[in-house]
C-alpha positions, 0 to 999 in steps of 0.5 A: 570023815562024816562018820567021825562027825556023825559020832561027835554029834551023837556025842554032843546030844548025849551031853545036851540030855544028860545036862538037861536035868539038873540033879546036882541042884536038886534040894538046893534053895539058892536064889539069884536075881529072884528065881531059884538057881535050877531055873537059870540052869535051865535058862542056860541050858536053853540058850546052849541047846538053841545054839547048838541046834543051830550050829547042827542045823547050818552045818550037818543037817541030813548027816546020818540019813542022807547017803549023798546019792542023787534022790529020783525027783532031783533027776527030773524023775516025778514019777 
């Protein structure tokens, strides 16, 4: 199960980077509420990504690195 999840959150940040450049707006000048539409793409963009590094950080943080095995210093070994 936490090699699906693994997967799903590799998943989802291949998705945030391919959207984080918007190429289909490129060469469009389109302008809402006095700033081109790409900044908006962007400023989405931004809230979308802090919410899902957030969900990350809650829920799987350590997920691909940590193996789930006891670490020396938590055994009370300070050596």
């Amino acid at each position: 199960m936490r090699r699906v999840e693994l997967g799903v959150w590799i998943a989802i940040a291949v998705v945030l980077v391919a959207l984080s450049i918007p190429w289909f707006l490129w060469g469009t000048a389109t302008v809402v509420a006095g700033l081109p539409v790409w900044v908006w793409w962007h400023v989405g963009w931004m809230v979308l990504a802090s919410a899902v590094f957030r969900l990350f950080a809650t829920r799987a943080w350590g997920i691909g690195i940590e193996t789930g095995e006891t670490s020396p210093t938590s055994r009370g070994d300070t050596r």
